[in-house]
C-alpha positions in Angstrom: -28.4 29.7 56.1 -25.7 32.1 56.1 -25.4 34.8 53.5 -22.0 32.9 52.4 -23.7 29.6 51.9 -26.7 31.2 50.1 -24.5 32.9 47.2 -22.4 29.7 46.7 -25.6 27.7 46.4 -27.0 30.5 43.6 -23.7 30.3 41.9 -23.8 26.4 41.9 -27.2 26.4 40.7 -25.9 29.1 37.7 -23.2 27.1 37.1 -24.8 23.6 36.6 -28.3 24.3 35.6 -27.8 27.0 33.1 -25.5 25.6 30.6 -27.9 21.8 31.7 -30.7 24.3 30.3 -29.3 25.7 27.4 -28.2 22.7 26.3 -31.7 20.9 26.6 -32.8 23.8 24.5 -30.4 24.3 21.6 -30.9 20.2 21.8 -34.2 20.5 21.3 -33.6 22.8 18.5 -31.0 20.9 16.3 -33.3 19.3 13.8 -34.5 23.5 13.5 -31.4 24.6 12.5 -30.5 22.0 10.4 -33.3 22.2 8.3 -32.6 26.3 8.4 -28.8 25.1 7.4 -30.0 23.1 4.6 -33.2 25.4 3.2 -30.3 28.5 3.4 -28.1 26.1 1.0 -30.1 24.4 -1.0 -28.3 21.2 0.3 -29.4 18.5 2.8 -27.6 19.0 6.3 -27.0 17.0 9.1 -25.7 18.0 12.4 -24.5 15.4 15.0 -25.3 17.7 18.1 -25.2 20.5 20.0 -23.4 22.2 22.6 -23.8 25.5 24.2 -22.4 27.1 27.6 -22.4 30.5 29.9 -20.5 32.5 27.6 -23.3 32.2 24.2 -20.7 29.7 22.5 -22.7 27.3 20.4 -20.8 24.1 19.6 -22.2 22.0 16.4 -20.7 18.5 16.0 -20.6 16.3 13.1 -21.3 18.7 10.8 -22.1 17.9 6.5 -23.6 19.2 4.3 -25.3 16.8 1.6 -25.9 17.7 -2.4 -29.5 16.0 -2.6 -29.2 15.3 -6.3 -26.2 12.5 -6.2 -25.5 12.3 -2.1 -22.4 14.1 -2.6 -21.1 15.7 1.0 -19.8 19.3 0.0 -18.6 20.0 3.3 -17.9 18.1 6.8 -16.3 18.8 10.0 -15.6 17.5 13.3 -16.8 20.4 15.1 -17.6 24.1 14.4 -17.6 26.4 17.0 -19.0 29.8 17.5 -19.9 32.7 20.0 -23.5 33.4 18.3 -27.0 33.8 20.2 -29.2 30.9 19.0 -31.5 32.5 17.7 -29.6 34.7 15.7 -28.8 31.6 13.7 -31.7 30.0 13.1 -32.9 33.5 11.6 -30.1 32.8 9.2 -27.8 35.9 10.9 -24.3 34.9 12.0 -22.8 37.8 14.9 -19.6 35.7 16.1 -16.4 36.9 16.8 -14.7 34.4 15.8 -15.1 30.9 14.6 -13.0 27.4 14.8 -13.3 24.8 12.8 -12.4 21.3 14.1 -11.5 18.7 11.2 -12.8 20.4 8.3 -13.1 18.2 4.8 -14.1 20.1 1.2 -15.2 18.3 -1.4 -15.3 20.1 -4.6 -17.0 18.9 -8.0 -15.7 21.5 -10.6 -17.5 22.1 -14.1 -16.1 22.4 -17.4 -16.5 26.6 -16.6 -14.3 26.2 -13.2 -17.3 26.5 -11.4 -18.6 23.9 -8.1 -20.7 22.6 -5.8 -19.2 24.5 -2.9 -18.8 28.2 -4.9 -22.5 28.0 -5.4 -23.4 26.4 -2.0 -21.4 29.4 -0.3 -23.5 32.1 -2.9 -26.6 30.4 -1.9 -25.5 30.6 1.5 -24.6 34.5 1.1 -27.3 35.2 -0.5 -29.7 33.8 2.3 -28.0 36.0 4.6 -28.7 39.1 2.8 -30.9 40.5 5.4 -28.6 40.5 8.0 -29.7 43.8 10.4 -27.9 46.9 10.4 -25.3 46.7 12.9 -24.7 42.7 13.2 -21.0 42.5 13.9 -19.2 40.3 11.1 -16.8 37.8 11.3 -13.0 38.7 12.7 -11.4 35.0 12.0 -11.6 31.6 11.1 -9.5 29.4 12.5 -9.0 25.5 11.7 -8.6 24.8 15.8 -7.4 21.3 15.1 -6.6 18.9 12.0 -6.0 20.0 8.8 -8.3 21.5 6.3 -8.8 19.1 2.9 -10.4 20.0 -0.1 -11.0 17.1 -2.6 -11.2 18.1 -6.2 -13.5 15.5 -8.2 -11.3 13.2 -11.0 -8.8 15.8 -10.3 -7.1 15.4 -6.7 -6.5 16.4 -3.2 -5.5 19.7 -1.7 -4.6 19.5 2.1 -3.3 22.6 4.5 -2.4 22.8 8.4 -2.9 25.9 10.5 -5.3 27.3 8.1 -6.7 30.5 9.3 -9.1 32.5 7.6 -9.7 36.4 8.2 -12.7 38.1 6.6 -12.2 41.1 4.7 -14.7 43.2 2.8 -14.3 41.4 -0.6 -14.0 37.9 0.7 -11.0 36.1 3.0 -7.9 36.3 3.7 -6.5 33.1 4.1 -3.1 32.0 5.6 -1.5 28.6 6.5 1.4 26.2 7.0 2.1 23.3 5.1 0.3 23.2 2.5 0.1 19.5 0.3 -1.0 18.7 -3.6 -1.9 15.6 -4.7 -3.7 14.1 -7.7 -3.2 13.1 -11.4 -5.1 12.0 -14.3 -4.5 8.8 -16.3 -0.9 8.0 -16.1 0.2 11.3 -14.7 0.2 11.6 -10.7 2.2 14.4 -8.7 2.6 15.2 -5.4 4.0 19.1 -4.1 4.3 20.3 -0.7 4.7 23.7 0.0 6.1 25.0 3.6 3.7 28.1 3.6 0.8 29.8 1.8 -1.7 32.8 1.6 -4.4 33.7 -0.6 -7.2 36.3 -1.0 -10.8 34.1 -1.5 -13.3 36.5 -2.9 -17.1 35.6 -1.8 -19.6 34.3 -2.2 -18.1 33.5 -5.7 -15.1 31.7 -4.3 -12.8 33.3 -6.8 -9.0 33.2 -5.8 -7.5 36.9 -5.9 -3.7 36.7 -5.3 -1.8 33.8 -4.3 1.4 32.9 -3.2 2.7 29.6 -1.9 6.6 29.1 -1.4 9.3 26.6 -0.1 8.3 23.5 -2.1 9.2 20.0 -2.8 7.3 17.1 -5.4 7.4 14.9 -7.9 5.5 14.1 -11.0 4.7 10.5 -11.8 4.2 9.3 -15.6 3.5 5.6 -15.6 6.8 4.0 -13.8 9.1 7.0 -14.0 9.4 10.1 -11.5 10.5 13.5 -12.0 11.6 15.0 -8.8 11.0 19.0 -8.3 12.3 21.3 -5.8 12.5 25.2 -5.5 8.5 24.9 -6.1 6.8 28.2 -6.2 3.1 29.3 -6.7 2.3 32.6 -7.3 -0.3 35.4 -8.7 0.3 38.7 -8.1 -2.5 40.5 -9.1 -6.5 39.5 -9.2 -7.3 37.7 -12.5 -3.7 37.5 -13.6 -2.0 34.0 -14.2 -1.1 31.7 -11.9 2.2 30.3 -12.0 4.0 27.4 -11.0 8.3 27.6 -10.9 10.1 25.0 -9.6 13.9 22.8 -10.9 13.6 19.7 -12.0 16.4 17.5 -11.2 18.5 16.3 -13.7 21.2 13.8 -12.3 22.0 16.5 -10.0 21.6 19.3 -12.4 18.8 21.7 -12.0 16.5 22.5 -15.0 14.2 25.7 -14.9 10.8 24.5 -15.7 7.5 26.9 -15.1 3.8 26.5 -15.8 1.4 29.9 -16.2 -2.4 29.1 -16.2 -4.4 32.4 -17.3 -8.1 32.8 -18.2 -8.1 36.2 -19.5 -11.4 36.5 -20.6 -12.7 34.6 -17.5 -13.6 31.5 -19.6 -11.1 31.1 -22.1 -8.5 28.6 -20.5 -4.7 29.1 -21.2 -1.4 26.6 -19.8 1.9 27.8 -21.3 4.7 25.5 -20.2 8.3 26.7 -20.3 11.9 24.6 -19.9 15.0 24.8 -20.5 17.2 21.5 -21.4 13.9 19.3 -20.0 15.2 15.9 -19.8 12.1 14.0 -21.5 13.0 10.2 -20.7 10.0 10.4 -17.9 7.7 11.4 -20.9 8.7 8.1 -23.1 5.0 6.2 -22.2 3.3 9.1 -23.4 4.9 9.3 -26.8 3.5 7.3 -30.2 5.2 4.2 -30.9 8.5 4.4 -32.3 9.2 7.7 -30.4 12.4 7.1 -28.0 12.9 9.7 -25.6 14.9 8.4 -23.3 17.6 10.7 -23.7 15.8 13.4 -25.3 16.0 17.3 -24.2 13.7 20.1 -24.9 13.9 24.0 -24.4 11.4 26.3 -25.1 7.5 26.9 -24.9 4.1 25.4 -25.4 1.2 27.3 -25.2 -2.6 25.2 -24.9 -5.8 27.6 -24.9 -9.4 27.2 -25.5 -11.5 29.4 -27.1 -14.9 28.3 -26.8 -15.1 24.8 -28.2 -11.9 25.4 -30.2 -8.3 24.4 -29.0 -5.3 26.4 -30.1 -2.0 24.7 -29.7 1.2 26.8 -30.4 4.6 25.9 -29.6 8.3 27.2 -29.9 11.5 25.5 -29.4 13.8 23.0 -29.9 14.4 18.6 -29.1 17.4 16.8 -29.2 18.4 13.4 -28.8 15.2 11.9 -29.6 15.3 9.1 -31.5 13.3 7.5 -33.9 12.5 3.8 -34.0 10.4 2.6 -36.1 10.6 0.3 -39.4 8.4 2.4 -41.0 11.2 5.0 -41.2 14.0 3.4 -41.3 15.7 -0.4 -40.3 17.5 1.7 -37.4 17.2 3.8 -35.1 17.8 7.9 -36.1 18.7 10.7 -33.9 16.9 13.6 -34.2 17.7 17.3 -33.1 15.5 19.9 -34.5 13.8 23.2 -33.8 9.9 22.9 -34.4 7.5 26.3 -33.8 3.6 25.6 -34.9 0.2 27.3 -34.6 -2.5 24.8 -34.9 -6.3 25.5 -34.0 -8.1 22.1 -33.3 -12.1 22.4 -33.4 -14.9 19.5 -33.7 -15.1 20.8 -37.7 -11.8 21.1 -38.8 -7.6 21.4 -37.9 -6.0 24.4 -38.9 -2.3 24.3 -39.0 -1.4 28.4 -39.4 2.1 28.1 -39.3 4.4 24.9 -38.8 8.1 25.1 -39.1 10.8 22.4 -39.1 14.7 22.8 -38.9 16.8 19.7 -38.8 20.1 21.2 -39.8 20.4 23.3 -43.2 17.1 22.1 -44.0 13.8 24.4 -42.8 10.6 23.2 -43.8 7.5 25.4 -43.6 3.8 24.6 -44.1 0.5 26.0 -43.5 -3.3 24.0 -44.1 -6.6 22.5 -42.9 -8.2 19.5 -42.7 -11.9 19.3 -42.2 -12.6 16.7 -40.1 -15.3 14.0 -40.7 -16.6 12.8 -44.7 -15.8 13.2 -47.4 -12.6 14.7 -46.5 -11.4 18.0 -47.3 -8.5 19.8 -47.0 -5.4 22.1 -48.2 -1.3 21.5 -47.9 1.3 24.1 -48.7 5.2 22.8 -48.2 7.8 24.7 -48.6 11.4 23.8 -48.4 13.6 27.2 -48.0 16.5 27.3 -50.7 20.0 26.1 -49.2 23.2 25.1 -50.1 22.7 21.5 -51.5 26.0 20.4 -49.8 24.6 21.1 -46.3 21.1 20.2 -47.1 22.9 16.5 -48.0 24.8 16.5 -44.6 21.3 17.3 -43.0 20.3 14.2 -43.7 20.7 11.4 -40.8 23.4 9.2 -41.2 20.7 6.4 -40.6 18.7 7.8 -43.4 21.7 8.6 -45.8 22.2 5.1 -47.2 24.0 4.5 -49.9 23.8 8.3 -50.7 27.0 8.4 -48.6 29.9 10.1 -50.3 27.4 12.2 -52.5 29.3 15.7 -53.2 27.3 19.0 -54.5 27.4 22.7 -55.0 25.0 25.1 -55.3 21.8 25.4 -54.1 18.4 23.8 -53.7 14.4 24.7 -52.7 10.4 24.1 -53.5 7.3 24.5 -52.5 4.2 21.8 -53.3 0.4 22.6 -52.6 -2.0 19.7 -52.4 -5.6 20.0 -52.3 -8.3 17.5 -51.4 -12.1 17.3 -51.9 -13.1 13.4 -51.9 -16.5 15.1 -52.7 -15.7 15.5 -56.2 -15.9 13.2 -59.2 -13.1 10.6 -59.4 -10.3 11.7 -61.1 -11.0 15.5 -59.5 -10.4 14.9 -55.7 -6.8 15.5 -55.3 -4.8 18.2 -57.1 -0.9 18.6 -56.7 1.4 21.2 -57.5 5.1 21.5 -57.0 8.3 23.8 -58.6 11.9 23.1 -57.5 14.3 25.4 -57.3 17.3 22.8 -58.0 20.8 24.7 -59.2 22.4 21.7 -57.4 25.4 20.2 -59.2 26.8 16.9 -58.6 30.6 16.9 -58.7 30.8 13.2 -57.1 28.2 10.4 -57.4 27.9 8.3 -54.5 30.2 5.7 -54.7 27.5 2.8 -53.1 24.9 4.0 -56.2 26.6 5.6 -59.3 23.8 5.6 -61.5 26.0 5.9 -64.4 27.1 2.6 -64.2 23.8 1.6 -65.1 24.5 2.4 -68.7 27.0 -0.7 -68.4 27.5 -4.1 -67.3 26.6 -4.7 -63.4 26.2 -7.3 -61.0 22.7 -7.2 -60.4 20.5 -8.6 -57.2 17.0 -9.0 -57.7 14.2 -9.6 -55.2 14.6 -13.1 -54.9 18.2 -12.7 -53.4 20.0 -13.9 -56.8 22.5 -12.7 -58.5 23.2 -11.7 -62.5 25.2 -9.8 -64.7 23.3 -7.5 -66.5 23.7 -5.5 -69.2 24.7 -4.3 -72.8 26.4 -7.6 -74.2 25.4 -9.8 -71.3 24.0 -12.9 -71.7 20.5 -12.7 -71.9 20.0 -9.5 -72.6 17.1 -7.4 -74.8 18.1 -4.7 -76.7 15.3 -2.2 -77.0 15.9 -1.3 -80.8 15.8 -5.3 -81.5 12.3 -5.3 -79.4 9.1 -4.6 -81.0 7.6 -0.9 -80.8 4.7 -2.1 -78.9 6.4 -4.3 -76.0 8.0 -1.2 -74.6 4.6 0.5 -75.4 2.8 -2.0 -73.1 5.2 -1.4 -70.3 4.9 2.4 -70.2 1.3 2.3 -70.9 0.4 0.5 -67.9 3.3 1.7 -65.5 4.5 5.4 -66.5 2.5 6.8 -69.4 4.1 10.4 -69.5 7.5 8.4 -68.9 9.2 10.8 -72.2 7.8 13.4 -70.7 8.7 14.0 -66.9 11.8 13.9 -65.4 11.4 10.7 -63.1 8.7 11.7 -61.2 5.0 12.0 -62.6 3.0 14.4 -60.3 -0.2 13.9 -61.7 -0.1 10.0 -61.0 1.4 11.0 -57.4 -1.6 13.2 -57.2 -4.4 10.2 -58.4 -2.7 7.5 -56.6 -3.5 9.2 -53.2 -6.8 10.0 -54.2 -7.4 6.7 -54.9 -5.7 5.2 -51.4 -7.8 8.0 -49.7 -11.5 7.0 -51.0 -10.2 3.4 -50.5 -8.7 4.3 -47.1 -5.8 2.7 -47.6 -2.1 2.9 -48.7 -2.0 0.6 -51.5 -0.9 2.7 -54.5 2.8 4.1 -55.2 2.6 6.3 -57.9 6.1 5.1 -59.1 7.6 5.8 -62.3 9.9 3.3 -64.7 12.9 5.4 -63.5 12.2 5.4 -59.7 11.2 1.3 -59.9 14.4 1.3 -61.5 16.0 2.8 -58.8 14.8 0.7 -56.4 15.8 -2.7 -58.4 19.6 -1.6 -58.3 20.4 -0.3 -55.3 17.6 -0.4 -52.7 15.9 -2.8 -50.8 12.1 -3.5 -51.3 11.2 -2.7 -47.6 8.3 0.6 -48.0 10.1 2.9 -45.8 10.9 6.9 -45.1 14.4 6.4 -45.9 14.1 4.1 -48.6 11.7 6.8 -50.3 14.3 9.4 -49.7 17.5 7.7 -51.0 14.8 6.6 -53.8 13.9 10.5 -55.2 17.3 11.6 -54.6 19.0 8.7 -57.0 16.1 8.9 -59.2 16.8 13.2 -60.0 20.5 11.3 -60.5 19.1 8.5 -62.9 17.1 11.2 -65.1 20.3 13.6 -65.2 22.6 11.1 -66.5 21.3 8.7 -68.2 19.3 9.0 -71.2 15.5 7.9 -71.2 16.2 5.3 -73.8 19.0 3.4 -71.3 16.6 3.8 -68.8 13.6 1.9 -70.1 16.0 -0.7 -71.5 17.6 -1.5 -68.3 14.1 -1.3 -66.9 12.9 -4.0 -69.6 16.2 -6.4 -68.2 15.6 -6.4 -64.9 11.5 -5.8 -64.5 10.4 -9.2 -61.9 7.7 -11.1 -64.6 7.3 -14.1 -63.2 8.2 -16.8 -60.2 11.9 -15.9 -60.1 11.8 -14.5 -63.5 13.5 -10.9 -64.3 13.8 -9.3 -67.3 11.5 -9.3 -70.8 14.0 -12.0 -72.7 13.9 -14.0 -69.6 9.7 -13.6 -69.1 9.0 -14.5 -72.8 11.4 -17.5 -73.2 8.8 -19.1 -69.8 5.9 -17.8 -70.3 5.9 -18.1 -74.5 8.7 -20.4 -75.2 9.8 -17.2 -77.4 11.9 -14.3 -77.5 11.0 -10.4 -77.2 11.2 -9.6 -80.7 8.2 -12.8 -81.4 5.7 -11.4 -78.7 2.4 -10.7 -79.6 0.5 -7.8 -78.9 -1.7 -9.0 -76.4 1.4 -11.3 -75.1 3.1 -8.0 -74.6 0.5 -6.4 -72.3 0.3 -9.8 -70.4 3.7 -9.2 -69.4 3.3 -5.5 -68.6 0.3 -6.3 -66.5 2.2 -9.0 -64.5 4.2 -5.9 -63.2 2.0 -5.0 -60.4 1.4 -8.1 -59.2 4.0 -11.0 -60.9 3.8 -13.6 -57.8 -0.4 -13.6 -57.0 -1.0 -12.6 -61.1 1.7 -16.4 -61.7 -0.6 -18.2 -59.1 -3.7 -17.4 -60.8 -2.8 -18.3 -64.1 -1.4 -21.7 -62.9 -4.2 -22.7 -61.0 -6.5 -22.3 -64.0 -4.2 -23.6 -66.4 -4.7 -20.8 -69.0 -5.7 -17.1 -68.6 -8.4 -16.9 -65.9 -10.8 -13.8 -65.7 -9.1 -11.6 -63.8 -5.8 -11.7 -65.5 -7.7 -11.0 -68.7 -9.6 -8.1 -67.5 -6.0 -6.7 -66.4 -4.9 -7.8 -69.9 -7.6 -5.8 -71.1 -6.7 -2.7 -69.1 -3.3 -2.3 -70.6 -4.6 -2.9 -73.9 -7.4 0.0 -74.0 -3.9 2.3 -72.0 -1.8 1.5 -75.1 -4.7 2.9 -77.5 -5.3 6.0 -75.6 -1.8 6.4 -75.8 -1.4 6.0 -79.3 0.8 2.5 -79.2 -1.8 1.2 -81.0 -4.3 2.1 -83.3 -8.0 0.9 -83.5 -7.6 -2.2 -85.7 -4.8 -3.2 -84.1 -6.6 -3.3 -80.7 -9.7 -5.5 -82.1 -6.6 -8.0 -83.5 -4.8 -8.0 -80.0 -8.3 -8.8 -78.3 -9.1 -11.5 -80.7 -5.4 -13.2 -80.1 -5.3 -16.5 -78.5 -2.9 -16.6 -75.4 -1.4 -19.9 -75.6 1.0 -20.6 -72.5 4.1 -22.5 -72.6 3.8 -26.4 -70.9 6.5 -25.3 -68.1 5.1 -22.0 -67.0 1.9 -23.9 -66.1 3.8 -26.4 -63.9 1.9 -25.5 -60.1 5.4 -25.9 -58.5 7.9 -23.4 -61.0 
């Protein structure tokens, strides 16, 4: 054989059988360096195959990596491909040059501490590694060769990036791509950002993210059915362990709004988001917000701030809404604009809410308060309002139109402010768990009543409407009605015995029952008491409706401070006597004892008397009962029985005269027994 044909048959023999030979042994090695793969990790790994040629590059295929406590792959690819002696890497040492990564898919399950799966896999892995010898040659590049790399975040999302190359450094990687795409959401929130072009430090093995910066992005943010489209989107940290932060424009018909998000953990576990706008449009928000909330063409400037400290979450926030709008019956019959400017501090922990600061402006009118609430039974907590002094003629126009009412055309000078504290401790004794204070600064003066609810024409004849929708004239002279000096002492005793007590003594609003009627509705858990006095149920039976409402409750205290300034309190409790519901479409004292008694006021017994001032609270179900039994059942007598004792503590009557009124037969008029009045 020539010398020619000898070399050519060497080289052939080189060329086929060597890389036939390395393959049969690196194939006979795979389940070796899996199990190496896996031991090194702590994980369970699986490689597909192996391929190796002339030039020492080692090809494994099909490569994951398994957490062996819920079968959850941390890592997968297609392919990953390295010039590395074999046994180099089944000694745990890794020499290549370079490596490329075919195909590559992350999965990451992050912990409440922003830890995962992968960041300790990868410290395991480095750790393992420790021994490389002196001299080994470290890694120049990684480089995604084909596909794109995709990191999925568990209950979180998806991060995907093309031409992703990765260039070791001494702290960690540097890494570099193209597009780079951000999906994922939680509930009803989903968004979506692309970015043109990204780079990032990676410190390791702890897989901490040094700076960051990611420009030349488009998304949109999905809340329920409504989309928010962003574009200028930039992601940035500048130094290692700063904050991260998101800028971006959201589109607002055209217009673009600045909108920015900063995520910070300065002490490396607390967590902080701050999010800042400028005239955000909300309407995308509007499934998110409690009922009766419409933000549909709402705005919002300013900052929120959400860290946590530990198990406690601090909440502060400073700016300003408008065009929201209220709609809720609740509130009012119709909808309300609001604009306002709101700043808080609240700290939210399982043990308790701490409000440290919460301001309200809504025109002239700033509100400020400050409290706790500890959270769980018996419940516990402090209040303290206060209502800066103003002019009282811009504090009026403050006031939504919606809400105004018949306060309309109100005209005042000077100027008005208060401050209340409440404190709660359902864990004392009844009568003990709720204490209220308030002081009023009020120099207002009234130069105009509102024409819709003078108050002063309550001192004379009206047309009245009562509850039942019918109509009467009432007052001094009119038919039918009682005046108080013709009345026995002890009717008008009953009355403010059993529905305003210190009714000569306040003017129109009795803190102290304010105070025990909450108590009450909060050791019952519910809203079942009012508190009201003679003067505002007065109020209300002139001029308002009987709908429980915000507004209604407003335009109530504001005409009742009007009742009690110009009326005196004996044309007040009379015109509270005429018009007082007593009965099935019965109003007024004359009225109540000519169907209940077949008498007039100035006949009614004592304990007659307190019958009628116990129907107050109740006058329909209270009728009803007394029908049904023909005569006074139990429970009516037990209330009759209530007032009774109130008038003797109150000095309407004295001992002998209570043991009469309890020994006084109640003997019911043939008519007002009728089941069908």
């Amino acid at each position: 054989m020539s010398r020619e044909r000898r070399i050519l048959a060497a080289t052939t023999v080189l060329a086929l059988g060597v890389p036939i030979g390395a393959h049969a042994l690196v194939g006979g090695r795979t389940d070796d360096l899996a199990a190496h793969l896996g031991s090194a990790g702590g994980v369970s790994a699986r490689i597909g195959g192996v391929d190796a040629d002339l030039t020492g590059t080692i090809k494994l295929l099909a490569v994951e990596l398994v957490e062996p406590a819920d079968s959850h792959v941390v890592f997968a690819a297609d392919a990953i491909e390295a010039s590395v002696a074999l046994q180099s890497m089944l000694e745990g040492q890794l020499g290549a040059d370079e490596i490329r990564v075919a195909g590559p898919r992350v999965s990451l399950a992050v912990d409440g501490n922003g830890d995962s799966d992968l960041a300790r896999l990868v410290r395991r892995l480095a750790h393992s590694g420790s021994t490389r010898p002196t001299g080994s040659t470290r890694v120049r590049r990684i480089v995604v060769s084909s596909g794109t790399l995709t990191a999925h975040v568990a209950g979180v999302g998806e991060v995907s990036a093309d031409d992703v190359e990765l260039v070791p450094d001494a702290g960690g990687v540097r890494v570099i791509t193209g597009r780079v795409r951000i999906t994922g959401g939680v509930g009803k929130l989903h968004g979506e950002i692309e970015l043109a072009r990204s780079a990032a430090e990676l410190a390791l093995p702890h897989v901490k993210f040094g700076r960051v910066l990611a420009v030349a992005g488009t998304g949109t943010v999905t809340i329920a059915s409504r989309t928010i489209t962003l574009r200028d989107v930039a992601i940035g940290r500048l130094e290692a362990g700063g904050s991260l932060e998101l800028r971006a424009a959201i589109d607002d018909g055209g217009v673009p709004r600045a909108v920015s998000a900063e995520l910070s953990a300065p002490n490396g576990s607390d967590l902080g988001l701050t999010l800042r706008g400028d005239r955000v449009p909300l309407a995308a928000f509007g499934s998110l917000a409690p009922h009766g909330v419409d933000l549909e063409s709402a705005r919002t400037t300013g900052e929120v701030t959400i860290r946590r400290h530990g198990d406690t979450v601090q909440l502060s926030t400073d700016g300003t809404i408008e065009g929201m709008r209220l709609d809720h019956r609740a509130i009012a019959p119709q909808p309300i604009a609001i604009t306002a400017g709101i700043a808080a501090q609240l700290a939210i922990s399982p043990e308790a809410i701490a409000v440290e600061r919460l301001a309200l402006s809504i025109g002239a009118a700033h509100w400020t308060a400050s409290g706790w609430l500890r959270r769980g039974t018996p419940v516990s907590g402090q209040l303290d309002l206060k209502l800066a002094s103003a002019p009282c003629a811009d504090l009026v126009t403050s006031i939504p139109v919606e809400i105004r009412g018949p306060l309309d055309g109100m005209v005042a000078t000077g100027m008005f402010g208060g401050r209340g504290h409440l404190a709660i401790d359902l864990a004392a004794p009844l009568g003990e768990g709720v204490e209220l204070d308030t002081s009023l600064d009020n120099r207002c003066e009234v130069t105009a009543e509102p024409p819709g609810a003078d108050v002063t024409a309550l001192a004379g004849i009206t047309d009245q409407t009562y509850a039942d929708g019918t109509h009467a004239r009432v007052g001094p002279g009119a038919p039918g009605w009682s005046e108080l000096r013709r009345v026995p002492s002890f009717v008008s005793g009953a009355f403010t015995s059993a529905e305003d007590a210190r009714f000569a003594d306040h003017h129109g609003f009795d803190v102290h029952q304010i105070a025990r009627s909450l108590e009450i509705d909060l050791r019952d858990r519910r809203l079942a008491r009012g508190g009201s006095t003679i003067s505002q149920q007065l109020v209300k039976n002139a001029f308002l409706t009987q709908r429980r409402s915000v507004d209604r409750k407003i335009q109530e205290a504001i005409l009742t401070w009007r009742l009690e300034a110009r009326l005196d309190k004996k044309t007040i409790l009379e015109r509270y006597l005429n018009v007082i519901e007593l009965g099935p479409h019965i109003f007024g004292i004359g009225a109540a004892a000519r169907y209940w008694f077949d008498s007039t006021p100035r006949e009614l017994s004592i304990r007659q008397a307190a019958f009628l001032a116990a129907m107050t609270s109740e006058p329909q179900s209270m009728s009803r009962r007394v029908r049904h039994a023909g005569a006074l059942d139990s429970d009516s007598a037990a209330r009759v029985d209530i007032i009774l004792r109130a008038m003797r503590r109150d000095g309407v009557l004295d001992k002998e005269e209570l043991d009469t009124a309890r020994e006084q037969q109640m003997h019911f008029a043939q008519a007002a027994l009728r089941r069908d009045p």
